[in-house]
TIBA-681969 format. One line per 8 residues: number of its first residue (from 1); their letters; for each residue y negated, z, x of C-alpha. Coordinates in nm, 4 decimals. Each point is the difference from the previous one (the first is absolute). Layout:
<pts>
NUM = a = Y Z X  ... .
</pts>
This chain:
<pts>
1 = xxxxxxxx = 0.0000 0.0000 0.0000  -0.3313 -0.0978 0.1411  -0.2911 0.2923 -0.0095  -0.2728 -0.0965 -0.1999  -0.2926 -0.1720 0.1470  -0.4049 0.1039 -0.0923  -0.0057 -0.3130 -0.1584  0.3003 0.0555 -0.2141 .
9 = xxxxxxxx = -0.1339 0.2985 -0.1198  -0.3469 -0.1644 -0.1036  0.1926 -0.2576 -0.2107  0.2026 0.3056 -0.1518  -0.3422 0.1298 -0.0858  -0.1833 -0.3083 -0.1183  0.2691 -0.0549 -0.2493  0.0328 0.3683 -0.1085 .
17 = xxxxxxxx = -0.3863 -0.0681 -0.0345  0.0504 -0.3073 -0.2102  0.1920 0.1978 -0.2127  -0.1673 0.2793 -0.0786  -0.3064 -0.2302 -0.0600  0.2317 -0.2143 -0.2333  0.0687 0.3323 -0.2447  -0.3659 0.0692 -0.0498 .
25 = xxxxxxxx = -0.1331 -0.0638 -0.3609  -0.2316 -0.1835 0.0726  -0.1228 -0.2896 0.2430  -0.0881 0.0971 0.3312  -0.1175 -0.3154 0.2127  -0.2755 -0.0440 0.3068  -0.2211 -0.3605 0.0349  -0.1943 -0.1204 0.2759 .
33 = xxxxxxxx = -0.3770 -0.0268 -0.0024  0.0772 -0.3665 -0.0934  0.1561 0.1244 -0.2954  0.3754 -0.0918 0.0650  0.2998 0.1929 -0.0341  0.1384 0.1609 0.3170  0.2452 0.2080 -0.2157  0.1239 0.0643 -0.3677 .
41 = xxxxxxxx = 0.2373 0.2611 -0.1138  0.2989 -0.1142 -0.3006  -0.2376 0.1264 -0.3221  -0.1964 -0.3364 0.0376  0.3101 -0.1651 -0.0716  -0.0028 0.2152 -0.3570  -0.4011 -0.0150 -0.0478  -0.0483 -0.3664 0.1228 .
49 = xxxxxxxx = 0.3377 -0.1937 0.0073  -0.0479 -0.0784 0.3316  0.2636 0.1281 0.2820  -0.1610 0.2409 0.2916  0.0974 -0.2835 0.2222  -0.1777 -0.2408 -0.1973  -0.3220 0.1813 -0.0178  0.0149 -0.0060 0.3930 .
57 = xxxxxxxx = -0.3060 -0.2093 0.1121  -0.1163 -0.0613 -0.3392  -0.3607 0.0300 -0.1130  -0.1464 0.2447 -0.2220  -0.1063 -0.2557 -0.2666  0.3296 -0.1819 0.0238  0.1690 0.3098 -0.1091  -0.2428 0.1551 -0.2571 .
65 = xxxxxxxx = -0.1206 -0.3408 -0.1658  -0.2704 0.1039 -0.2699  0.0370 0.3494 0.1126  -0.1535 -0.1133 0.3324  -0.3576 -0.0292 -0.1359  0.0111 0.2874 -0.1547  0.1292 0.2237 0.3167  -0.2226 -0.1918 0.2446 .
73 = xxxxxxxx = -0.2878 0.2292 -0.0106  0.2136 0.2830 0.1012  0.1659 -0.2194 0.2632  -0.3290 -0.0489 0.1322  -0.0938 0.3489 0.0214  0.3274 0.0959 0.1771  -0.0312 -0.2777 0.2712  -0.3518 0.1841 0.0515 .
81 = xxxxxxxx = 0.1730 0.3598 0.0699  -0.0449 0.1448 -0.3841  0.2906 0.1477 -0.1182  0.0754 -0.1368 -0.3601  0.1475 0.1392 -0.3082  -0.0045 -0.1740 -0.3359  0.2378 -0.0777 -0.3624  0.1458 -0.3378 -0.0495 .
89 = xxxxxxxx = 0.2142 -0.1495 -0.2927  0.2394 -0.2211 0.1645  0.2242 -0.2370 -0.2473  0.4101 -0.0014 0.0221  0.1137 -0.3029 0.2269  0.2416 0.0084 -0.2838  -0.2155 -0.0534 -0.3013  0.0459 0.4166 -0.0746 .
97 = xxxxxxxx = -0.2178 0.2202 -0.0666  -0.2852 0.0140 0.2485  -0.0038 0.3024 0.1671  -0.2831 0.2572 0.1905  -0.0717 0.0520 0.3974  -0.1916 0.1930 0.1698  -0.0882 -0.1408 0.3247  -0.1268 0.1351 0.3060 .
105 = xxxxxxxx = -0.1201 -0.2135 0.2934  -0.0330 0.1952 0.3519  -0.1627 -0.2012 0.2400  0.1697 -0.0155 0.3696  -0.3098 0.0362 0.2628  0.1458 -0.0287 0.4097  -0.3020 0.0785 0.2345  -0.2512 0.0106 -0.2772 .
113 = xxxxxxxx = 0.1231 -0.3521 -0.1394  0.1367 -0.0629 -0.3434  0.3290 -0.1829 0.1007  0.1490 -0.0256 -0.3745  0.0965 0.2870 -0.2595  0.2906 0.1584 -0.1706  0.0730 -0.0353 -0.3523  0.1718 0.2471 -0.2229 .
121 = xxxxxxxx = 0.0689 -0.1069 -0.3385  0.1213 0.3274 -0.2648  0.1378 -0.0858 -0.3511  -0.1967 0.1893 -0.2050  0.1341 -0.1782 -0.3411  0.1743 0.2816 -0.1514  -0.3320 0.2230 0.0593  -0.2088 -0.2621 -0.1605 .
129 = xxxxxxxx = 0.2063 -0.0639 -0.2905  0.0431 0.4069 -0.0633  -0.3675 0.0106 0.0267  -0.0589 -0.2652 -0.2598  0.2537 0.2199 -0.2386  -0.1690 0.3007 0.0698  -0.3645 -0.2204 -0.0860  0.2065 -0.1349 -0.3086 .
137 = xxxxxxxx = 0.1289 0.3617 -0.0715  -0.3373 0.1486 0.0215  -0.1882 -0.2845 -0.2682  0.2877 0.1202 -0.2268  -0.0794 0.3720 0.0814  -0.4021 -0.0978 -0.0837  0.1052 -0.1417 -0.3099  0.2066 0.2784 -0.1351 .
145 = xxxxxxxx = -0.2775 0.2670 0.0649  -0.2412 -0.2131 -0.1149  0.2300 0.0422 -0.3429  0.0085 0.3563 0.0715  -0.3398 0.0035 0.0008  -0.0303 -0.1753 -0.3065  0.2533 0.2126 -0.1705  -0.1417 0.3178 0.1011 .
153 = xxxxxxxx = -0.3328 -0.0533 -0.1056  0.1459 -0.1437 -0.3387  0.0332 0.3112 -0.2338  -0.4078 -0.0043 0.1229  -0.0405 -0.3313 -0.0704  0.1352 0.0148 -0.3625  -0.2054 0.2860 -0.0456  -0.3262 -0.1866 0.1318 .
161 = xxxxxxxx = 0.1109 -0.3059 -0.2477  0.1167 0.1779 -0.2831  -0.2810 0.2270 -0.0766  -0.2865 -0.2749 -0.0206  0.2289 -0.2442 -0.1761  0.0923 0.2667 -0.2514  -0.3609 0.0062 -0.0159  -0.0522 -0.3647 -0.0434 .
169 = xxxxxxxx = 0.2727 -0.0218 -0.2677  -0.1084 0.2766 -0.2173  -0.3805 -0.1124 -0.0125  0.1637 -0.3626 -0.0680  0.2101 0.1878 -0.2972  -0.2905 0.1685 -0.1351  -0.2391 -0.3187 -0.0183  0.2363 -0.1841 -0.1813 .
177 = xxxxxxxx = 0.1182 0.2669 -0.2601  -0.3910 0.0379 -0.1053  -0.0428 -0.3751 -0.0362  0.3359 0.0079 -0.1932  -0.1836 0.3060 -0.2124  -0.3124 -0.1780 0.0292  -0.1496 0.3643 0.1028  -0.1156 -0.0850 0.3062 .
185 = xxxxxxxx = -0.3213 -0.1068 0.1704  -0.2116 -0.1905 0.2160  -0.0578 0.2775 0.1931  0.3296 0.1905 -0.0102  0.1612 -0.3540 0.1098  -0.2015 -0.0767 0.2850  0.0460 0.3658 0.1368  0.3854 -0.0305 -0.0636 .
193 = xxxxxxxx = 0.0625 -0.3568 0.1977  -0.2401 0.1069 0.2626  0.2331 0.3122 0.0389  0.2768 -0.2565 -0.0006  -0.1488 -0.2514 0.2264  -0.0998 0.3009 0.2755  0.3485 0.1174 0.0387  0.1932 -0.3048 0.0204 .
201 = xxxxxxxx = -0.2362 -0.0882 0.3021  0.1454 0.3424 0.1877  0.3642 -0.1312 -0.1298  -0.1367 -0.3533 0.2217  -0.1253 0.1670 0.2901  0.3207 0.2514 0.0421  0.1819 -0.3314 -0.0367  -0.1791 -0.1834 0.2644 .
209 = xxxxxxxx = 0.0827 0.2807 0.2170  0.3311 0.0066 -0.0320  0.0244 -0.3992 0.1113  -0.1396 0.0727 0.3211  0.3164 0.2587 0.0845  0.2449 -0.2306 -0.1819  -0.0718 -0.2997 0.1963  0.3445 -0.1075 0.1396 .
217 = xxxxxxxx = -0.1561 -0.2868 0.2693  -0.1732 0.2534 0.2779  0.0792 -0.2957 0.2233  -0.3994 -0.1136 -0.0780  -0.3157 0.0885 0.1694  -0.3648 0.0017 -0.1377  -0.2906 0.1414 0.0592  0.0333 0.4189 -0.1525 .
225 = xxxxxxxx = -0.2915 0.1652 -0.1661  0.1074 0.3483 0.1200  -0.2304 0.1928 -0.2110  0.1399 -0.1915 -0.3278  0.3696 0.0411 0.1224  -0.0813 0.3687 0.0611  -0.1085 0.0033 -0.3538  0.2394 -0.1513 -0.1803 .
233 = xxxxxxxx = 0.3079 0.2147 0.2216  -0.2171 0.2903 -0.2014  0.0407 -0.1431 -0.3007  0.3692 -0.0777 0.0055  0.0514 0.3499 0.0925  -0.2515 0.1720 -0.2129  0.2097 0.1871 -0.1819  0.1103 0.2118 0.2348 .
241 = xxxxxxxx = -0.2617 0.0507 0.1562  -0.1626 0.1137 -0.2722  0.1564 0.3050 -0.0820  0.0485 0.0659 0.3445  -0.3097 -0.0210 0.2114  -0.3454 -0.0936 -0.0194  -0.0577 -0.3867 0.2186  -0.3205 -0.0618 0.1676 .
249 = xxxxxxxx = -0.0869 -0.3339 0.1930  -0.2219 -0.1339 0.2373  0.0543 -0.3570 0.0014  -0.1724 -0.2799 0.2522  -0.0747 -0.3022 -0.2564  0.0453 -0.2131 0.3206  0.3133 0.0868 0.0961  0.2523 -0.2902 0.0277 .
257 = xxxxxxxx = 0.3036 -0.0656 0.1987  0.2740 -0.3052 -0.0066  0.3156 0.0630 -0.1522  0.1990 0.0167 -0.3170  -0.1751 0.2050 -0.2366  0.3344 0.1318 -0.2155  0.0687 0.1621 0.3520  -0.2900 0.1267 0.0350 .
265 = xxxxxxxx = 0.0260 0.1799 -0.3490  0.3823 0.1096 0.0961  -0.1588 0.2008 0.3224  -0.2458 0.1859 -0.2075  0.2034 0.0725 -0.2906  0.2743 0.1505 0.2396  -0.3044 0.2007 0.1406  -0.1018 0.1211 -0.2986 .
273 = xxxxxxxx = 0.3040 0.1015 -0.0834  0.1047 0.2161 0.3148  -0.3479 0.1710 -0.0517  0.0997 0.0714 -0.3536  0.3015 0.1210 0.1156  -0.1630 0.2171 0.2144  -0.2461 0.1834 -0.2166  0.1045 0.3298 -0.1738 .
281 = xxxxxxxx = 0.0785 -0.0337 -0.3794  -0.1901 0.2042 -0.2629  -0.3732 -0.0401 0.2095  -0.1174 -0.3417 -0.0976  -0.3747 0.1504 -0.0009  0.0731 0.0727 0.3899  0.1717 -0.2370 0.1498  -0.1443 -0.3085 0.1192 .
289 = xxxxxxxx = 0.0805 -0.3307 0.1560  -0.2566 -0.2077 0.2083  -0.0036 -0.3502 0.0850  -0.2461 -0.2057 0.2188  -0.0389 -0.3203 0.0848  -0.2151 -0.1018 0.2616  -0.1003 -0.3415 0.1692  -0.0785 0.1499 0.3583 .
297 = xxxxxxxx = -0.0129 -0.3532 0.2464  0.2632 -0.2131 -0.0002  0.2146 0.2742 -0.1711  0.0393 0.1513 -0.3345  0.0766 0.3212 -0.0017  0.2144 0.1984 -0.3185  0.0483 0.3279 0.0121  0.1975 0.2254 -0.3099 .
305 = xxxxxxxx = -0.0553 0.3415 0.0677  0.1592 0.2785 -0.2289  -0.0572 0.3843 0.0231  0.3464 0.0570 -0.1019  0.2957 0.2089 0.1752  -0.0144 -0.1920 0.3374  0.2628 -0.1325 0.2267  0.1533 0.2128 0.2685 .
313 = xxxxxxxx = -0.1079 -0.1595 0.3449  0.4121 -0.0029 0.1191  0.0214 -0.2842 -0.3049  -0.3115 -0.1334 0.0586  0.1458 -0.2449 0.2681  0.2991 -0.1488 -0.2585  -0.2013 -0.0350 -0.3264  -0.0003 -0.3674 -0.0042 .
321 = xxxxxxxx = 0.4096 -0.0407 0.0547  0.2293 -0.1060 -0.2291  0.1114 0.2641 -0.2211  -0.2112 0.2726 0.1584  0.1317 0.3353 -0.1043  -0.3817 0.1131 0.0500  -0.1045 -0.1724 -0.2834  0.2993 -0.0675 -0.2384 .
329 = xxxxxxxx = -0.1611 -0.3511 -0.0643  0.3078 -0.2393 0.1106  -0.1567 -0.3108 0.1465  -0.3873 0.0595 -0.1513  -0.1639 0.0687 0.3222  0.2042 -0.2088 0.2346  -0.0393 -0.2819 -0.2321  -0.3867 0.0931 -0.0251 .
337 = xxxxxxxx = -0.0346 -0.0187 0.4443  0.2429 -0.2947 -0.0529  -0.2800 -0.1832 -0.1960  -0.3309 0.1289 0.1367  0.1809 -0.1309 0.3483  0.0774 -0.3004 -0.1572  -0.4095 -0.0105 -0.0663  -0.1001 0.0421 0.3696 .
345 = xxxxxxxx = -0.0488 0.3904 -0.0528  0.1235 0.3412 0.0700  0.0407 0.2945 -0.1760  -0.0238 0.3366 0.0553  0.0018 0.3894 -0.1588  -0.1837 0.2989 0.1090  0.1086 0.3266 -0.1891  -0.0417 0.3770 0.0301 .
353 = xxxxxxxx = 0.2513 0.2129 -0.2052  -0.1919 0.1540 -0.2965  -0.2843 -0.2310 0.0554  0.1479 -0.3487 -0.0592  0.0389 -0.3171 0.1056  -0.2232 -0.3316 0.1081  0.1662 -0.3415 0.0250  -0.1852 -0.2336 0.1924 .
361 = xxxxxxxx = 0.0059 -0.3591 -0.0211  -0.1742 -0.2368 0.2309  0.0217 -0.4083 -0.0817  -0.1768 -0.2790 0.1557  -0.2904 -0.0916 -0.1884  0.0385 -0.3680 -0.1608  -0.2588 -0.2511 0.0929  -0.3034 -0.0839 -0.2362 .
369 = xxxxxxxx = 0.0963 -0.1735 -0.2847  -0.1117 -0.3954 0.0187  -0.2503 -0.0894 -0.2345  0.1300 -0.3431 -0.1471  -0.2639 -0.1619 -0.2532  0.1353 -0.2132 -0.2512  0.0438 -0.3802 0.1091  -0.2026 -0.2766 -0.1642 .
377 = xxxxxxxx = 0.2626 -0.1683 -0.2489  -0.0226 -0.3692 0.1356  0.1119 -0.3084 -0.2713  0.3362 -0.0416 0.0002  0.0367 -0.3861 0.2389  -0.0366 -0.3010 -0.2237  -0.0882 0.1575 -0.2715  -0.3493 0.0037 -0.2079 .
385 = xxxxxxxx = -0.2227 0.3245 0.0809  -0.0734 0.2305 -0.3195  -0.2621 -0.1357 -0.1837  0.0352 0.1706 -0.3260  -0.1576 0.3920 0.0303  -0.0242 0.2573 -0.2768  -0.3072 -0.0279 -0.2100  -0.1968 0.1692 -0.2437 .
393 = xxxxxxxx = 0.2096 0.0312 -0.2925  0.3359 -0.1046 0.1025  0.2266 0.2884 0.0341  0.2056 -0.0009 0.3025  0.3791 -0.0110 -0.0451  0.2577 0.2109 0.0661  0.3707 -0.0686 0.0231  0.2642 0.3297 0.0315 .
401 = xxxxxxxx = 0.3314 -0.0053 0.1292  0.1816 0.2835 -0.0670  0.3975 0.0084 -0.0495  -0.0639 0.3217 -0.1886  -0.1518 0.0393 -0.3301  -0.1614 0.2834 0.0055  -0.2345 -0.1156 0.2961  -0.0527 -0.3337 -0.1271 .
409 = xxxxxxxx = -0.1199 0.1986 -0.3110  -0.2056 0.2527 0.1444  -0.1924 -0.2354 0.2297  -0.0612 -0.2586 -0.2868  -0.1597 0.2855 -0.1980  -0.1732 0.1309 0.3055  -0.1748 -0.2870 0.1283  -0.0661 -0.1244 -0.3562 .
417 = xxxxxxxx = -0.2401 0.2344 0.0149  -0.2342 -0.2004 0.2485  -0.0066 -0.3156 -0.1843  0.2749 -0.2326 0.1400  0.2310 -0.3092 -0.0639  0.3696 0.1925 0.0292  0.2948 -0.1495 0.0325  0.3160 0.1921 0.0234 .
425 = xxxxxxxx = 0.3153 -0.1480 0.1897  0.3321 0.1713 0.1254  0.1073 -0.0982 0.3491  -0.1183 -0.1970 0.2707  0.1677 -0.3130 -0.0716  -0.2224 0.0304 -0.3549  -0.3135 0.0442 0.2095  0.0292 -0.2966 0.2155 .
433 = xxxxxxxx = 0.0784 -0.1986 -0.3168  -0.3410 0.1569 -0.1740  -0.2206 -0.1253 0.3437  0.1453 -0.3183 -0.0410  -0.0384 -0.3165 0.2593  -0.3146 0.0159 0.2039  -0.3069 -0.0826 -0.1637  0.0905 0.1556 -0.3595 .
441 = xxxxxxxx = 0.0002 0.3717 0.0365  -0.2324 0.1485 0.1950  -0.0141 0.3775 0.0652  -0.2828 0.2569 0.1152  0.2034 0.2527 0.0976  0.4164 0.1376 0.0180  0.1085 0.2836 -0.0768  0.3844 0.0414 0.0977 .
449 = xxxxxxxx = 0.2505 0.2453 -0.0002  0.2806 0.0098 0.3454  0.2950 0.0532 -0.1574  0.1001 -0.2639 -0.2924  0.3759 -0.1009 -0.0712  0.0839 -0.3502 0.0927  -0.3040 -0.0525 0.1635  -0.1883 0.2657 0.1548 .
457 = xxxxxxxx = -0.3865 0.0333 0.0352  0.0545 -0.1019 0.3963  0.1195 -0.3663 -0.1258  -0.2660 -0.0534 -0.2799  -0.2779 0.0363 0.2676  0.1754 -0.2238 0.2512  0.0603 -0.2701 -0.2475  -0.3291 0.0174 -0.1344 .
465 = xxxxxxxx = -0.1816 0.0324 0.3303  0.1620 -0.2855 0.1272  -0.1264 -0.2710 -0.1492  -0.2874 0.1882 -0.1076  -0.1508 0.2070 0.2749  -0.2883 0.0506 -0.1584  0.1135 0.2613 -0.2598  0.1643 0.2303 0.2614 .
473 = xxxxxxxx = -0.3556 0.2466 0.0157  0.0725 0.0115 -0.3581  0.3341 0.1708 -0.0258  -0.0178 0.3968 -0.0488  0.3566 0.1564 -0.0286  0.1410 0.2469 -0.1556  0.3292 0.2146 0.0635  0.1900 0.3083 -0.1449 .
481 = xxxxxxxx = 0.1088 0.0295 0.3793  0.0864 -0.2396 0.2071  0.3651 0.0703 0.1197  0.1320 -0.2763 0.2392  -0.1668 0.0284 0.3516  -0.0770 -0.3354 -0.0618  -0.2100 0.0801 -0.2803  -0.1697 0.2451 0.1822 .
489 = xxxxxxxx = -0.0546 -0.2460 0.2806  -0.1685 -0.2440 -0.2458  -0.2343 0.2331 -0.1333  -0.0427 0.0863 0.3552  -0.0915 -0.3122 0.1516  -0.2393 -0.1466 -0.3476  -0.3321 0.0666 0.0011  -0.0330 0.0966 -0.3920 .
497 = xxxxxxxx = -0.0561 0.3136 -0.1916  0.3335 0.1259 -0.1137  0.0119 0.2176 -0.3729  0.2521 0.3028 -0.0070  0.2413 0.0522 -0.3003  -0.0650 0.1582 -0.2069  -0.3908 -0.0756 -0.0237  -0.2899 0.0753 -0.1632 .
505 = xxxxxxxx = -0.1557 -0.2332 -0.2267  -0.3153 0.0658 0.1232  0.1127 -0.0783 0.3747  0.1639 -0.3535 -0.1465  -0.3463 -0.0815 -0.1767  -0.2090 0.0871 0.3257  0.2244 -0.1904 0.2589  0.0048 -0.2925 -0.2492 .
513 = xxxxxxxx = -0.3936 -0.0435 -0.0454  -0.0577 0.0502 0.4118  0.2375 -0.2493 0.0808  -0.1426 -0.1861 -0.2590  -0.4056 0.0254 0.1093  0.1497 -0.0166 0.4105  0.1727 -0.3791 -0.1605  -0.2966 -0.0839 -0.1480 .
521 = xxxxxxxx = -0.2038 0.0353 0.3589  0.2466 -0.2355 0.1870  -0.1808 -0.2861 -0.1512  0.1204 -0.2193 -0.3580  0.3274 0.1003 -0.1237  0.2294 0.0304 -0.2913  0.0016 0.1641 -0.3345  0.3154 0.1941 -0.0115 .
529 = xxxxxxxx = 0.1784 0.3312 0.1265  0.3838 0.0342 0.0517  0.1027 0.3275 -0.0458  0.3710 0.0005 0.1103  0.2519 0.2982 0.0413  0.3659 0.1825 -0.1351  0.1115 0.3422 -0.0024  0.0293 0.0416 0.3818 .
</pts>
């Protein structure tokens, strides 16, 4: 037997090497400062379908094809001595599932030179894909407290709703028996549907409350009155914070921020409620929650102080984790940190025991709203200009659309009342039939409701827009809420005053004769109005 020789034992240990470097999860490989490969361990045979010896002398863009472009600014930096470290998706070689890396580049620098770097390549798939479940897991976690929420404050709710409408419906019972007994007058009349009229508008406020905690889509942003969202979280939870605790507010009027406003809502509602929660029962007169908002730079700052029983500092540091046993909550807090993150903020509590508790919430401020005058409505192309405008005597006319009844009948009546031509249609379909081919019906102004069956208030203006441009300043819509994010994106984007369901009549009369007198100022127009909506 020959004795081994020193260069028998550096082969033993190169290929020991090789080995070890070929069980590594993950792909370990070195290229010059030319960007070639001078070595390539087996995983770029799973990653790339390309054998280790086959990568040998390659190029970098050879192997990575589009990939290249998008590495090459952290090859650049590593040929220049800066350590890289960055997330790619890389697709299967076999048409699978694409999978997740997490690269590091380490540059190789002899005498001060960058001669090439090393490249390892971790899968970091299954972390990804756990981290998307865990995202997934927490929207469905958001969604059920948001109906905790909702179901918690509903015993409230019912209470808010049911005492004005039991209001509305008795002063509705007693007008009509006296008209049936003919014992009843002017006076006694106008008192009792006044009484009526007052406390179905609290039934429409608590109910546009509750629409901005029930919004499912909190995958939208817009521009968040804070002061009006503080507001209406007070409302939805009035009840119980009425016989527990006196509220007082201090409230910036210029205080906005970007983000979705049902969030928004679902962070101070949850605040509310942990201050509630933390006020002794049977002293309403002395207890007390606080809240603040405050425009202070490029920040607006929220604070919701309580002088309830405190938190003990030892807690203080896990109040916003899931299922805290410091608060009893569940998810509440960590969901409201999850979404005031999710805004650019942070949160934080300050508490004494016995003294109470002050959450603070800072938010980037959102930029100045844009002011966006209303375009000039230019002739539709190859068409005749508007030559016919309203004159002295001729009433101007007036076409609803309204799938429901009721509406159609209560705006007829309403806007009879001002002296004008009324038409009454169903559906959309009806009211591009009743405006006719171009030339024949001519319109002043439209009035249109989002939400229609069939065709939807979204459609009516585009068709009618389209080959007549010049009647989009005259659309005003109208909308019981509009509930597709498209819808909401619409009204977003359009430039025209938008009427909330259920309305007053005196709102509808006033929006109609503006729009009408800002038409008239545009220059000659039409004679008509369209007023257009459904039960959405």
């Amino acid at each position: 037997m020959h004795p081994m020789t020193q260069d028998d034992g550096a082969s033993e240990q190169v290929a020991l090497l090789r080995v070890l470097v070929d069980k590594v999860p993950g792909m370990l490989a070195y290229w010059d400062k030319n960007q070639r490969c001078r070595f390539a361990n087996r995983a770029y045979e799973k990653w790339f379908g390309v054998s280790p010896e086959a990568v040998i002398g390659m190029h970098m863009q050879e192997l990575l094809g589009p990939l290249y472009a998008l590495n090459l600014p952290h090859i650049e930096r590593a040929l220049r001595g800066e350590a890289q470290e960055f997330e790619r998706e890389i697709p299967d070689p076999a048409q699978g599932p694409a999978r997740f890396s997490q690269a590091h580049y380490i540059p190789h620098i002899v005498n001060g030179k960058v001669e090439g770097f090393c490249v390892l390549v971790a899968d970091i798939t299954r972390r990804k894909r756990a981290e998307e479940a865990l995202r997934e897991m927490q929207r469905e976690l958001e969604a059920r407290e948001r109906l905790v929420a909702l179901a918690s404050l509903a015993t409230g709710i019912a209470h808010e709703i049911n005492n004005p409408l039991a209001a509305v419906l008795g002063n509705l019972e007693l007008a009509l028996d006296d008209l049936e007994h003919g014992s009843l007058d002017t006076i006694a009349l106008r008192e009792l549907l006044s009484n009526a009229r007052e406390d179905a508008a609290r039934v429409r406020e608590i109910v546009k409350n509750m629409k901005h905690l029930a919004h499912g889509d909190v995958t939208e942003s817009e521009r968040v009155d804070v002061a009006a969202t503080i507001e209406q979280s007070i409302a939805l939870a009035a009840n119980t914070l009425r016989y527990r605790a006196r509220v007082s507010c201090e409230l910036d009027r210029d205080a906005y921020v970007t983000g979705n406003p049902a969030q928004l809502v679902q962070v101070f509602v949850n605040l509310l409620a942990h201050a509630v929660r933390c006020l002794p029962e049977g002293t309403p007169r002395r207890n007390e929650i606080r809240v603040t908002a405050r425009l202070e730079g490029k920040q607006v700052a929220i604070l919701v102080a309580d002088n309830g029983c405190g938190i003990p500092e030892e807690l203080q540091s896990t109040i916003f984790d899931p299922f805290s046993t410091s608060t009893g909550l569940g998810l509440g807090l960590s969901i409201v940190r999850g979404i005031v993150q999710s805004f650019g903020g942070q949160i934080s509590v300050e508490s004494q025991l016995g003294e109470g508790s002050v959450f603070r919430i800072v938010l980037p401020a959102a930029a100045p709203a844009a002011l966006t005058p209303l375009p000039k409505a230019a002739p539709a192309e190859g068409s005749a200009p508007s030559t016919t405008a309203p004159r002295s005597g001729i009433r101007p006319r007036l076409l609803i659309v309204d799938d429901e009844p009721g509406i159609g009948t209560l705006l007829r009546r309403a806007l009879s009342l001002d002296d004008y031509d009324l038409t009454v249609v169903r559906s959309g379909q009806e009211a591009l039939d009743a405006l006719g081919p171009i030339g024949e019906q001519r319109f002043d102004l439209i009035l249109c409701d989002l939400m229609m069956p069939e065709m939807s208030g979204e459609e009516v203006y585009l068709e009618v827009v389209s080959s007549r441009p010049e009647l989009a300043r005259r659309f005003v819509f109208m909308t019981g809420g509009a509930f597709t994010a498209r819808g909401r994106r619409f009204l977003a984007r359009l430039d025209a005053p938008v009427l909330d369901k259920p309305f007053q009549v005196a709102s509808v009369r006033q929006i109609v004769r503006e729009r009408l007198r800002a038409a008239r100022s545009d220059g000659p127009l039409s004679a008509e109005l369209m007023v257009a909506g459904d039960a959405g």
